[in-house]
Structures are given as C-alpha cells and as structure tokens.
Steps between C-alpha positions, in 0.01 A plus 500: 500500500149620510428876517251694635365465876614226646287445822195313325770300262615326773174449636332382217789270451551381844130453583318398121801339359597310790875628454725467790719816595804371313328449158265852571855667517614356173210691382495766650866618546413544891665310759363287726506726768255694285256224329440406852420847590301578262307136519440578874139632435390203295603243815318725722199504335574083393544451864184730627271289288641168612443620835120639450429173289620274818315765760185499298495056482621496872173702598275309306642197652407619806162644461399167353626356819263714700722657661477925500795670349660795695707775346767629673526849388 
C-alpha cells in the first residue's frame, strides 16, 4: 500500500496511467468508493475540455457558414 497523501495517487493513476478504479485501489489501498472520489476532479476537468473543444469547432462551423453566433448568457 502506498503511503503518503493519497488524493493525487489516485489521480495520477486514474487519469496518466489510464488505471481503472479496481486496479487504482490495488494501489492505493482505497476502495472504490474512494478512487472514484478522489478521480472526480480529473473527469470534470476531462469532460470541461471535451465540451469547450466541441463548443469552440461548433462556432467556427457556423461563422464559416455566415451565419452570426448568439450567446445566451
């Protein structure tokens, strides 16, 4: 079992390594429950760029189209 704070070794294994929660907590001594916890910031910010990268080729898409792009705020 690994030692010391645990948060970024589950991260860094989960996210880098491309470990699933299973083999993280093998690792890490945590239980699922707690790789996924701690993991839950690296989705989000997986997910948030995803998201911008789509946004950011959808608007292009459409300005090339000549069509103006509203916001809604």
């Amino acid at each position: 079992m690994l030692t010391g704070n645990l948060k970024p070794s589950s991260r860094h294994w989960k996210d880098r390594a491309g470990c699933d929660t299973k083999q993280v907590g093998a690792i890490t001594g945590q239980s699922g429950n707690m790789v996924d916890y701690y993991a839950r910031e690296i989705d989000q910010e997986r997910l948030a760029k995803v998201a911008m990268d789509k946004y950011a080729e959808w608007t292009k898409t459409e300005q090339k189209s000549g069509e103006v792009v509203k916001y809604a705020v």
